[in-house]
Structures are given as structure tokens and as C-alpha cells.
NUZATOR-662007 format. One line per field, with one value per residue (C-alpha): residue number from 1; residue in one letter; x, y, z. Coordinates in steps of 0.001 Angstrom, whole numbers. Layout:
BEGIN
n c(NUM, ...)
res c(A, ...)
X c(X, ...)
Y c(Y, ...)
Z c(Z, ...)
! end
This chain:
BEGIN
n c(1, 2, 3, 4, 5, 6, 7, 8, 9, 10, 11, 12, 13, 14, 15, 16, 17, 18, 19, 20, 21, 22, 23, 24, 25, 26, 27, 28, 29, 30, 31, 32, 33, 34, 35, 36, 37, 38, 39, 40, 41, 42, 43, 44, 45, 46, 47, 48, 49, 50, 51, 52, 53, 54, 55, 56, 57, 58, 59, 60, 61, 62, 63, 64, 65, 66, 67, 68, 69, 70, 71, 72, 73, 74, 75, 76, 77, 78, 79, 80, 81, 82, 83, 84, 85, 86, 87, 88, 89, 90, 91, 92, 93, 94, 95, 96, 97, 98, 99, 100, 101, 102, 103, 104, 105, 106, 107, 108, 109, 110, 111, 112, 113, 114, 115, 116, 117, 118, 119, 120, 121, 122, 123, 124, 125, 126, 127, 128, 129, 130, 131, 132, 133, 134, 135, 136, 137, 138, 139, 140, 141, 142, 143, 144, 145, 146, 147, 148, 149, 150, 151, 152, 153, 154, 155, 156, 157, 158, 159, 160, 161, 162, 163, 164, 165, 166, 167, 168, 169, 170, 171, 172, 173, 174, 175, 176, 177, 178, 179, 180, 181, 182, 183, 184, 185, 186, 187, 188, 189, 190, 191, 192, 193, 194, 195, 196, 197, 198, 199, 200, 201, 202, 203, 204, 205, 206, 207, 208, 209, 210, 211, 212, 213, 214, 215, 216, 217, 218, 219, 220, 221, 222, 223, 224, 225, 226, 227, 228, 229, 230, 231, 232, 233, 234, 235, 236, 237, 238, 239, 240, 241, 242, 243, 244, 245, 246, 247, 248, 249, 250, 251, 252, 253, 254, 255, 256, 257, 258, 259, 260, 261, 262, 263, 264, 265, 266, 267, 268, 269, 270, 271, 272, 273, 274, 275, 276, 277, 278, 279, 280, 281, 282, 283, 284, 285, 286, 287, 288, 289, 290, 291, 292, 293, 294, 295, 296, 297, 298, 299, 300, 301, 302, 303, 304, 305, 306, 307, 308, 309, 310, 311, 312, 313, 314, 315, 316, 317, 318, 319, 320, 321, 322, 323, 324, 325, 326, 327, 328, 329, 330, 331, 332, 333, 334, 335, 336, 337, 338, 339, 340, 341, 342, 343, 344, 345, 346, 347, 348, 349, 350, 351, 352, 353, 354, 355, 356, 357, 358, 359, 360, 361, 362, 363, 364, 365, 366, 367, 368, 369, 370, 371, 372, 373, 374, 375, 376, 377, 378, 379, 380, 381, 382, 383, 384, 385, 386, 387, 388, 389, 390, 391, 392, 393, 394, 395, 396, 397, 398, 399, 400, 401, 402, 403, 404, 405, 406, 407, 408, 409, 410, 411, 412, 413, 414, 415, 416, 417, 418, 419, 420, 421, 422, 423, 424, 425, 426, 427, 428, 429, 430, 431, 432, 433, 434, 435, 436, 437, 438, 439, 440, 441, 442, 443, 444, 445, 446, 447, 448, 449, 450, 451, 452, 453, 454, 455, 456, 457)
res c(X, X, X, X, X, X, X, X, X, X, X, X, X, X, X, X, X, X, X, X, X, X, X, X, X, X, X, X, X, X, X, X, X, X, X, X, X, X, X, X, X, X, X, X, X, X, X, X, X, X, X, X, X, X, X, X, X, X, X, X, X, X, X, X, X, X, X, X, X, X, X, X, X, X, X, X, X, X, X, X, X, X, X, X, X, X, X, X, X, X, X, X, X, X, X, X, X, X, X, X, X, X, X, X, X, X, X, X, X, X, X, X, X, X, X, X, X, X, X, X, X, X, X, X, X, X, X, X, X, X, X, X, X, X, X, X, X, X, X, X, X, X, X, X, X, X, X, X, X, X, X, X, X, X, X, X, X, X, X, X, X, X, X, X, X, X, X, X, X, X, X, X, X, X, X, X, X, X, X, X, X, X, X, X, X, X, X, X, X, X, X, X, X, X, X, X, X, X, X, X, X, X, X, X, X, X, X, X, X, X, X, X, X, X, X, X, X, X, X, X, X, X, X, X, X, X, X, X, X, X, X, X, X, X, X, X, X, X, X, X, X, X, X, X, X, X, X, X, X, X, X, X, X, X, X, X, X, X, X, X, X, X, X, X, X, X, X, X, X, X, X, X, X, X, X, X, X, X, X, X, X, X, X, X, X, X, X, X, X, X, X, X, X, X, X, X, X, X, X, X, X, X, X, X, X, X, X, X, X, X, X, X, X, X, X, X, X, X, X, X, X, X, X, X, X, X, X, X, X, X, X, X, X, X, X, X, X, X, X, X, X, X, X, X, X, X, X, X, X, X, X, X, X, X, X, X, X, X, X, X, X, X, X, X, X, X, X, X, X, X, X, X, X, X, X, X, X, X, X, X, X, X, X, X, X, X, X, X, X, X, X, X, X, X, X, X, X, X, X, X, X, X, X, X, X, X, X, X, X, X, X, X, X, X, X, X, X, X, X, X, X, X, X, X, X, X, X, X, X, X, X, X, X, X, X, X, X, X, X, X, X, X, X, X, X, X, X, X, X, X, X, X, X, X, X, X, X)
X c(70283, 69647, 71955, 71120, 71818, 75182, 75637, 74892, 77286, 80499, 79532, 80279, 83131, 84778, 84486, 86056, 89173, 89979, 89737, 92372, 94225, 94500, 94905, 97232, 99405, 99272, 100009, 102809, 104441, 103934, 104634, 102405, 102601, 100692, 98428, 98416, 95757, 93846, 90814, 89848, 85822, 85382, 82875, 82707, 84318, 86653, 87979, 88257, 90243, 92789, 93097, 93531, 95509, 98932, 98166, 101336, 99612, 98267, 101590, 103659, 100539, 101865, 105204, 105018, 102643, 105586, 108362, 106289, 105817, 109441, 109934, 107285, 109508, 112663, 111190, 109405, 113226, 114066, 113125, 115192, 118791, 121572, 124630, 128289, 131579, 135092, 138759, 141918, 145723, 148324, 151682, 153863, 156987, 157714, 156786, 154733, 156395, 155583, 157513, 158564, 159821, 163846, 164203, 160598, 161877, 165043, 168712, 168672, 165510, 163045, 162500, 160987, 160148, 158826, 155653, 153712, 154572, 155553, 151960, 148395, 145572, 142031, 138262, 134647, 131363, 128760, 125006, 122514, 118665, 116114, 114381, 112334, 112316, 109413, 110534, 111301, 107496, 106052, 108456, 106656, 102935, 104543, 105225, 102043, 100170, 102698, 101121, 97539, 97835, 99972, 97127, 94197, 96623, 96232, 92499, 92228, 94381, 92116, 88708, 90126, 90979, 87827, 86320, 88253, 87980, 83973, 83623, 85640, 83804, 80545, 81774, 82489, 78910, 77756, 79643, 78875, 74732, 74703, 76638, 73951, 71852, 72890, 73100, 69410, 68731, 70567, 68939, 65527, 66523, 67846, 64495, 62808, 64620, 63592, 60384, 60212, 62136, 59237, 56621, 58651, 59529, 55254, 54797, 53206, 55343, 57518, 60947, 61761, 60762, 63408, 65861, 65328, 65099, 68820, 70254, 68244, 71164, 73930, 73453, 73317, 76505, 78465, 76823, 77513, 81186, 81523, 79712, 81859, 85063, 83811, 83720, 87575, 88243, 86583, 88222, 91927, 90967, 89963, 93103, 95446, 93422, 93596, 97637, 96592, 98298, 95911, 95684, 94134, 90479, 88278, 84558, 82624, 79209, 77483, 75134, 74774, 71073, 72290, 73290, 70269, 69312, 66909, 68007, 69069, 71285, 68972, 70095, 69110, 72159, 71764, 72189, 75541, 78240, 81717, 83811, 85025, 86140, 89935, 90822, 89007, 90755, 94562, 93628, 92463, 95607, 98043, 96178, 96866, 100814, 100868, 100245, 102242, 105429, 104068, 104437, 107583, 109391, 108057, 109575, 112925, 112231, 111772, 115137, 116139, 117072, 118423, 120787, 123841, 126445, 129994, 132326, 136095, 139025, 142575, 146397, 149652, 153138, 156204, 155844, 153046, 152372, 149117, 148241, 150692, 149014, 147832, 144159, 142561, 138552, 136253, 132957, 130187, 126948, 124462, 121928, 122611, 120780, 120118, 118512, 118083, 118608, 118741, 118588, 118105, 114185, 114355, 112038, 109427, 110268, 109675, 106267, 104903, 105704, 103777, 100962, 100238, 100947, 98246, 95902, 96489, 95740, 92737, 91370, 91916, 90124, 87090, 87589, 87718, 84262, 82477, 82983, 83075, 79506, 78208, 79579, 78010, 74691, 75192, 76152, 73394, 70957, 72106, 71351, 67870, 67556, 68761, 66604, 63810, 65338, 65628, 62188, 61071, 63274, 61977, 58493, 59995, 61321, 57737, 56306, 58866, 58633, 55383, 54404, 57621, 55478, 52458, 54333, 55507, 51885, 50400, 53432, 52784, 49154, 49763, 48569, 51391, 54537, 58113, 58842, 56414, 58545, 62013, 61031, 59651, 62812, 65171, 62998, 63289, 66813, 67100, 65485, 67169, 70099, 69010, 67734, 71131, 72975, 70527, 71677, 75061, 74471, 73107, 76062, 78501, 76993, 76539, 80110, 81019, 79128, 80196, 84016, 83373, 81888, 84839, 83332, 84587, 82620)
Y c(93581, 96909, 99590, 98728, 95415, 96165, 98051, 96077, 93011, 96153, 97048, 93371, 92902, 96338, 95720, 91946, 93518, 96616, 94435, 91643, 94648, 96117, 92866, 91354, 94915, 94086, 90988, 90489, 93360, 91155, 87878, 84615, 81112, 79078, 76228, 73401, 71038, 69407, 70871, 72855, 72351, 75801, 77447, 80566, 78658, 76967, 80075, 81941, 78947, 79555, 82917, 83011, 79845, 81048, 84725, 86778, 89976, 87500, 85588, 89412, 90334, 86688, 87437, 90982, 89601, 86911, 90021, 92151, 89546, 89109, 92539, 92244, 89706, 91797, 94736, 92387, 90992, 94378, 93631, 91038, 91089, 91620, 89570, 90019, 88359, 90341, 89083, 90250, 89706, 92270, 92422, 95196, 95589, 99133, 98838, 101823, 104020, 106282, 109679, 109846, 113023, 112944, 111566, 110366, 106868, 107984, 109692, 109040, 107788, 109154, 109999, 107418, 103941, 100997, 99373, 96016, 93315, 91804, 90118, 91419, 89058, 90180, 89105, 90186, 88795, 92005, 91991, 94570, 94917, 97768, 98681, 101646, 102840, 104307, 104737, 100620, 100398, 102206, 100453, 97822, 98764, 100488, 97101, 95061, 98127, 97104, 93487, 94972, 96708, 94317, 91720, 94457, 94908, 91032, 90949, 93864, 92231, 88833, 90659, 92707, 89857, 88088, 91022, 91094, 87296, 87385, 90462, 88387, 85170, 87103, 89079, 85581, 84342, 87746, 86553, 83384, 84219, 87013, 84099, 82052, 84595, 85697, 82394, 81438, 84779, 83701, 80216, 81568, 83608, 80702, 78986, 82074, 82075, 78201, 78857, 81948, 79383, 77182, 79748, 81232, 78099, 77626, 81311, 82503, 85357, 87359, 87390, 90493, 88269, 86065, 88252, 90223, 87285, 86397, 89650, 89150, 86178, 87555, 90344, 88443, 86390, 89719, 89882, 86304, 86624, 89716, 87531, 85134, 87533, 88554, 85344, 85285, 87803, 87236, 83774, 85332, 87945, 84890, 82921, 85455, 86708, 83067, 82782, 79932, 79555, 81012, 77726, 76107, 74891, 76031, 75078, 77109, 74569, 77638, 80560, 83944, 83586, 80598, 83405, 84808, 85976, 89309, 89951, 93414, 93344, 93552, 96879, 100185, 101802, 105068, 102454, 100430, 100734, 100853, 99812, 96966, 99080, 98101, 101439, 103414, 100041, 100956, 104533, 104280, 101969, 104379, 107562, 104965, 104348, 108065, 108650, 106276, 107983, 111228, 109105, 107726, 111597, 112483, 109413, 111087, 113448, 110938, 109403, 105609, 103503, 100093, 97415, 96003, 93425, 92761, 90238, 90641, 88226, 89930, 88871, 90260, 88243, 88473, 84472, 82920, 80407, 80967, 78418, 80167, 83438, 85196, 86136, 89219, 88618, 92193, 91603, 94910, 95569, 98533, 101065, 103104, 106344, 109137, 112057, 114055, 117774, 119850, 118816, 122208, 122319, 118783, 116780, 119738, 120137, 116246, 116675, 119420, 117775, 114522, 116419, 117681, 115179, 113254, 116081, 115810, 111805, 112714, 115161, 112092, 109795, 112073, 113203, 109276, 108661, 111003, 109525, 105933, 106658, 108881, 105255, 102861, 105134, 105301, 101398, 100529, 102767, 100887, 97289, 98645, 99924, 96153, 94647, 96615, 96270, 92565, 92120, 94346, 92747, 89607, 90573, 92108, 88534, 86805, 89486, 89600, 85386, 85457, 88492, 86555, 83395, 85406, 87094, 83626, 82505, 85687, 85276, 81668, 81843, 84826, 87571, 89219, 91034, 89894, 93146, 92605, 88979, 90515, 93109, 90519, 88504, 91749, 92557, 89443, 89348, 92736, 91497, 88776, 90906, 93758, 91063, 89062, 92827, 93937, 90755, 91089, 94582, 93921, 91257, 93756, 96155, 93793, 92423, 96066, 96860, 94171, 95012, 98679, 97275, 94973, 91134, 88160, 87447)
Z c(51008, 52214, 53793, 57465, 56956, 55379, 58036, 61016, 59424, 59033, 62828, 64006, 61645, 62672, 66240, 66493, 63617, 65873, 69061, 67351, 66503, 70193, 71850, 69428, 70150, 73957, 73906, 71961, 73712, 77507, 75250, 75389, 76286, 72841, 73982, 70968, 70747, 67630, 68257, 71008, 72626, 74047, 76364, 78408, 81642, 80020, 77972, 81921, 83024, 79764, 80238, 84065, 84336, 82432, 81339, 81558, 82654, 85998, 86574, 86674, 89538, 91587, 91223, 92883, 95583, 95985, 96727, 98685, 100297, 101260, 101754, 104679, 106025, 105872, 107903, 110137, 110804, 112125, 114967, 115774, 117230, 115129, 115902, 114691, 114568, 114338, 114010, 113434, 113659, 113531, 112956, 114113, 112020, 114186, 118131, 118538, 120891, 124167, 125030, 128197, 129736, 130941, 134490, 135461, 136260, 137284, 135936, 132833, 131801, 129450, 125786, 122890, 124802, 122630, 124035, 123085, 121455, 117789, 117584, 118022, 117503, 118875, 118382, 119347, 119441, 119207, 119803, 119624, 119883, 119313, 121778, 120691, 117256, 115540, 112473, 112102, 113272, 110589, 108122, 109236, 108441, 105242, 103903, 105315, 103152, 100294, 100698, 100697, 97323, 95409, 96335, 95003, 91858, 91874, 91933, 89259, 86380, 87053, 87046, 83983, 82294, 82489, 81347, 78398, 78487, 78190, 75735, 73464, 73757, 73697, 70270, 69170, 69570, 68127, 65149, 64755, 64876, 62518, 59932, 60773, 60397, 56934, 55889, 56612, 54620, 51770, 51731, 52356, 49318, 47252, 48061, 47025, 43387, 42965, 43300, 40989, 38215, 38726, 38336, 35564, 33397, 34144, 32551, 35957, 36749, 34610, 33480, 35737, 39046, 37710, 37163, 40406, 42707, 40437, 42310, 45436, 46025, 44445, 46926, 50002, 49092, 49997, 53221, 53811, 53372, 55293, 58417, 57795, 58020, 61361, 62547, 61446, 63179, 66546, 66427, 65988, 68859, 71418, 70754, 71004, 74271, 75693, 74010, 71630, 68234, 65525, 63069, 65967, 65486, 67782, 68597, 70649, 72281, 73409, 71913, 72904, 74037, 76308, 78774, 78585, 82312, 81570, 85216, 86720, 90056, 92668, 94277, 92534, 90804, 93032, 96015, 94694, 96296, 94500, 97287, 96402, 92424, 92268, 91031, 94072, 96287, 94961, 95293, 98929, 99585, 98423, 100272, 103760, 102068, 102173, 105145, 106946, 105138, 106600, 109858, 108760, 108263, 111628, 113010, 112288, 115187, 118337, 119805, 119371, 121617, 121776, 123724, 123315, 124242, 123342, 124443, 123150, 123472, 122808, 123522, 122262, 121786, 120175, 119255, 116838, 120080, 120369, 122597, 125481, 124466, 127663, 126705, 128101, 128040, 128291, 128763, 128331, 127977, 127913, 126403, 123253, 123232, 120284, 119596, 116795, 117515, 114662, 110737, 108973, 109043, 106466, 108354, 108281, 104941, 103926, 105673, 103942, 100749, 101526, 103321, 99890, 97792, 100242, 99202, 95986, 95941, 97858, 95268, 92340, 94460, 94601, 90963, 90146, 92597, 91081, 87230, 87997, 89636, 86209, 84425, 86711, 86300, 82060, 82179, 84292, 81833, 79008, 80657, 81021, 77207, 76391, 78419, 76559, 73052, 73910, 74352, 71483, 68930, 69692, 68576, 66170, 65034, 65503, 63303, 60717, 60515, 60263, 57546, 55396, 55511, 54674, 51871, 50600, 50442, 48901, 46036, 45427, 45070, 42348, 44887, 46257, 44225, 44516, 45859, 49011, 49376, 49335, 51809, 54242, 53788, 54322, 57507, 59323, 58350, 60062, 62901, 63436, 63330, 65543, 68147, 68670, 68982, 71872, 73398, 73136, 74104, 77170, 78188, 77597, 79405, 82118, 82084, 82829, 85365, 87266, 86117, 87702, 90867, 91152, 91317, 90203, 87226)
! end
């Protein structure tokens, strides 16, 4: 086997070990949930329905959806009366007393008089309503906006994970075709070195035929293994994506080329629009959070007013018979008014700092535009180079096939050198190789694309 070919087997076997690596990091750190089964009949839906179904990473996005959620609810409440209940008894071991100048009921009178009585028991009933508040109405949009962006932080771990998801899978296939691949090499090899024994033991060809088409298999076998490794690998990187136990068996009914579309989106790049991208989304959310807590601040400066109603039931005695009690009954009810006046310049102070902070969010936004648009363009450049590549490899395949046949022929009828067969073998094996990697290439790219543009995939 020759370099490239070595090469092309360490790409696919590098890229499933550092992506079991990275995943097996990430997950472990947010925990999983193992799914056990005998054997498990996998395709590309079924894998999305894994992952999405009990993924830790999705169930954390519910759960804050579910308490925002409730927080909505409690600012929403606001604006609903508030009602309270009050009691209280009181026993006076001193009488409090009430100085009384000398004489003014009379010779004699005057000084320290006790007043009341032994007992005190008193109650209240107390309800109040806003009626103008601005800073309870922006609370209000503050935590529908809260809603909004915990439901885009939703939709961005589930089209992340499928992302993820179908890279995986599709690194999978990748695998398992370049084993295939390899081991059709290695047979077509193995068939070459029983026909050279055949010549050979007829005295047609040379020793040296035999012995090179010997290491002709022995140097595929390391190939073969390495494919095989990959396949390993991309296997332990899907389950612990999908959170299943890793001496599960899986078997995957698909291969790559079944998701073969050769279809670009029908809008130019130049043309797409990313605004449905979950990170320009959460980014636009947060610039309208923003500026409702400017709103908010400035709130502090307009009055507040609301109503209010008490009812109070009181009686003192020097007995505990409450039932004789004399009960005295107050019954109110009116606006409450207030108005800030003067806070040391704070509000204006609070504003400034959110204006720029607003600016500053605004500038990232742009600054986040600008490069998700230079990746959309680069992505959407290398869909179009697979496309091509897709296309060329596979002539490249037909070509390769059919000057190994003609090879086989020429060697067989004594025309041809075993160096011309080998070649032709290690070329369509290339071939093969380089036309399953444009495919996978092209899936990728197009898994990305549709990640940046932010749909479901």
C-alpha cells in the first residue's frame, strides 16, 4: 500500500479517536443515562430519536424553559391584589400612664393617671392593589423575553445535538466503507497472489512475482486493521453521543451513499438569510433584555400609585371574656401616592451603564454577522467542491475498475508486469477511498450549513 493510502485510513481513524475523546470529556462531565439492549438496529432517525429523547444537555434546556416559565407567572401575579391578615393580644403588666397638669379637673387633681385596660386584643384585614407602576410593567416583558430566549437556548442545544448526532453517524459510515473498502483490496490482492502461485508452480512467471505479490498482502493487512480500528472508534463515539453502554452491539442498516442527494439549497449563499442562527437569535434576545432594563432604571423616576383597604377590629378589658368584649370596628380606604425626588444622580448613573453595555452587545452582534456570513460563504464553497469531487471520484472509480481488470487480463495472458497489476489495484483502492471521503465531505459540510442557518435537520 502506498503512502496516500496509509494516509487516508490515519485521517479517518484520527478523526473518529479525537472526536470519542472530546465527546467522551463532555459527556461524562453533564453525566448520561445508558440505554441496554442485545443488539441495537440503528439508522440515522433512530440515532436522532436516542439522542434527543433523554440527552442531558436537552433535558437541562426543558427544565429552564419550565422556571422561566414560572417566573413569568410570578411577575404576571404582580398585578394582582395583595391581601393580609394581622392579630394580636397584649397584655399590660404596667397601665401606661397620662400626665396631667395639677388642678385641670379640679383641686387636687393632676399628675401620672393610668389609662386602658389589663387586656388588648386587636386584628386587621389589609388589601392593596397597584394601580400604576411602570416598573412592575416592564418586569413583566423582562420575563416574557426571559421565556423567549430560554426557548431559542432550547432549540440551539437540539439542533446542536443533531448536528453532533449526524457527524457521528456519518463518521461511522465513513468507517465502515473504507473497512470494506480495504478489505475488498486485500481480497482482490489475495486473489491476485493465487493466481501468481498458479502461474508460478506452472513456471510462467518468476519467483520475484511470487514473492512480491507475498508482500503485496502482508501490506494491506496493516491497512485493514487500522480500518478496522476506526470503525472502533466511531462506534465508541456514537454510543457515548447517544449515552449507550459501549459493549453494546450495534448495527447500523444504512450506507453513506444512501444519503446521497447531490442537491444544493435552492437560494444562492449571498441571498441566505441567517435569521433564524440561534447564536444571532440569543444575541438579538438579550440586545431587547437590555433594553427593557434600560426601561426598567428609568422606571425608578415616575411615581407609583396604588389602592388600599383596611378593616380593623380592636377591644380592650381587664377580663379574658372575650365574648363581652366591646369591639371597636374602623373601616378605611384610599390612594397611596409616591414620588421619587432625589437619589444622588443613581438612576442616571444605572442608565449610562446599560446604554453602553447595549452598545457593546450591539457591536458583538455585528462582529458575530459578519463571520457567521464569511462561514456560511466557506461552508457553502466546500458543498460545491464536494459536489464536484463527488462526481470526479466516481469516474475516477469506473476508470480505476476497469484499467485493474485490464491489468488482470494483460498479467494472466503473460503480457502485462506484476508491477502494472499492483498499481491498478492500489489506484482503485485509492479511489474508492477518495470517493466515499468527498461524500462524507459534502454531508458534513451540509450538516453545517444547515446548523449555522438554524433548521431542524
Amino acid at each position: 500500500m502506498n503512502y496516500l493510502m496509509h494516509g487516508e485510513i490515519n485521517r479517518v481513524v484520527g478523526r473518529c479517536f479525537l472526536a470519542a475523546s472530546m465527546l467522551l470529556l463532555h459527556l461524562f462531565a453533564h453525566g448520561m443515562k445508558p440505554v441496554t439492549s442485545d443488539t441495537l438496529e440503528l439508522n440515522l432517525n433512530k440515532a436522532l430519536e436516542i439522542a434527543l429523547s433523554d440527552n442531558p444537555t436537552i433535558l437541562i434546556a426543558n427544565k429552564e424553559v419550565d422556571r422561566v416559565d414560572y417566573a413569568r407567572k410570578e411577575a404576571w401575579s404582580s398585578l394582582f391584589p395583595s391581601i393580609s391578615a394581622d392579630g394580636g393580644y397584649t397584655r399590660n403588666m404596667r397601665l401606661p400612664v397620662l400626665f396631667l397638669p395639677d388642678g385641670v379637673f379640679g383641686p387636687g387633681t393632676g399628675g401620672a393617671m393610668e389609662m386602658g385596660f389589663r387586656n388588648s386584643v386587636q386584628g386587621s384585614l389589609t388589601a392593596a392593589l397597584p394601580l400604576f407602576s411602570m416598573s412592575l410593567y416592564h418586569n413583566i416583558i423582562l420575563s416574557e423575553q426571559d421565556v423567549k430566549a430560554a426557548l431559542e437556548s432550547g432549540r440551539a442545544s437540539r439542533i446542536n445535538m443533531e448536528a453532533e448526532v449526524r457527524k457521528a453517524y456519518f463518521t461511522l459510515l465513513l468507517a465502515n466503507d473504507s473497512y470494506n473498502v480495504m478489505a475488498r483490496s486485500l481480497a482482490n490482492a489475495q486473489e491476485n497472489l493465487d493466481n501468481v502461485r498458479r502461474l508460478y508452480s506452472q513456471g510462467v512467471v518468476a519467483e520475484y512475482d511470487l514473492i512480491r505479490s507475498e508482500v503485496q498482502v502482508r501490506n494491506l493487512s496493516p491497512g485493514l486493521v487500522q480500518a478496522e480500528n476506526g470503525v472502533r472508534l466511531a462506534e465508541m463515539m456514537l454510543r457515548v453521543l447517544l449515552g449507550l453502554e459501549q459493549d453494546l452491539a450495534i448495527r447500523v442498516s444504512e450506507e453513506l451513499f444512501d444519503f446521497e442527494k447531490a442537491e444544493l439549497p435552492a437560494n444562492d449563499v449571498a441571498e441566505s438569510e441567517l435569521t433564524n442562527n440561534t447564536q444571532l437569535t440569543l444575541l438579538g434576545l438579550q440586545l431587547e433584555q437590555m433594553t427593557t432594563q434600560f426601561k426598567l432604571v428609568r422606571a425608578q423616576r415616575f411615581p407609583n400609585l396604588s389602592a388600599f383597604i383596611s378593616y380593623q377590629a380592636q377591644a380592650q378589658s381587664n377580663d379574658l371574656n372575650i365574648s363581652d368584649y366591646q369591639w371597636a370596628k374602623p373601616l378605611a380606604a384610599g390612594l397611596q401616592l409616591s414620588f421619587p425626588v432625589f437619589r444622588g444622580f443613581a438612576i442616571r448613573y444605572q442608565e449610562k451603564q446599560l446604554e453602553l453595555g447595549r452598545e457593546q452587545l450591539q457591536l458583538q452582534r455585528d462582529y458575530a454577522e459578519r463571520n457567521l456570513m464569511l462561514q456560511l460563504n466557506n461552508i457553502y464553497t466546500n458543498m460545491l467542491k464536494a459536489l464536484e469531487q463527488i462526481d470526479s471520484n466516481r469516474e475516477g472509480v469506473r476508470q480505476a475498475e476497469r484499467g485493474f481488470v485490464i491489468a488482470q487480463t494483460h498479467y494472466s495472458a503473460g503480457v502485462g508486469t506484476l508491477l502494472e497489476l499492483n498499481d491498478a489495484e492500489i489506484a482503485l483502492t485509492q479511489a474508492r477511498l477518495n470517493l466515499n471521503q468527498s461524500m462524507y465531505d459534502y454531508l458534513a459540510a451540509e450538516t453545517e450549513y444547515r446548523q449555522l442557518l438554524g433548521q431542524q435537520l
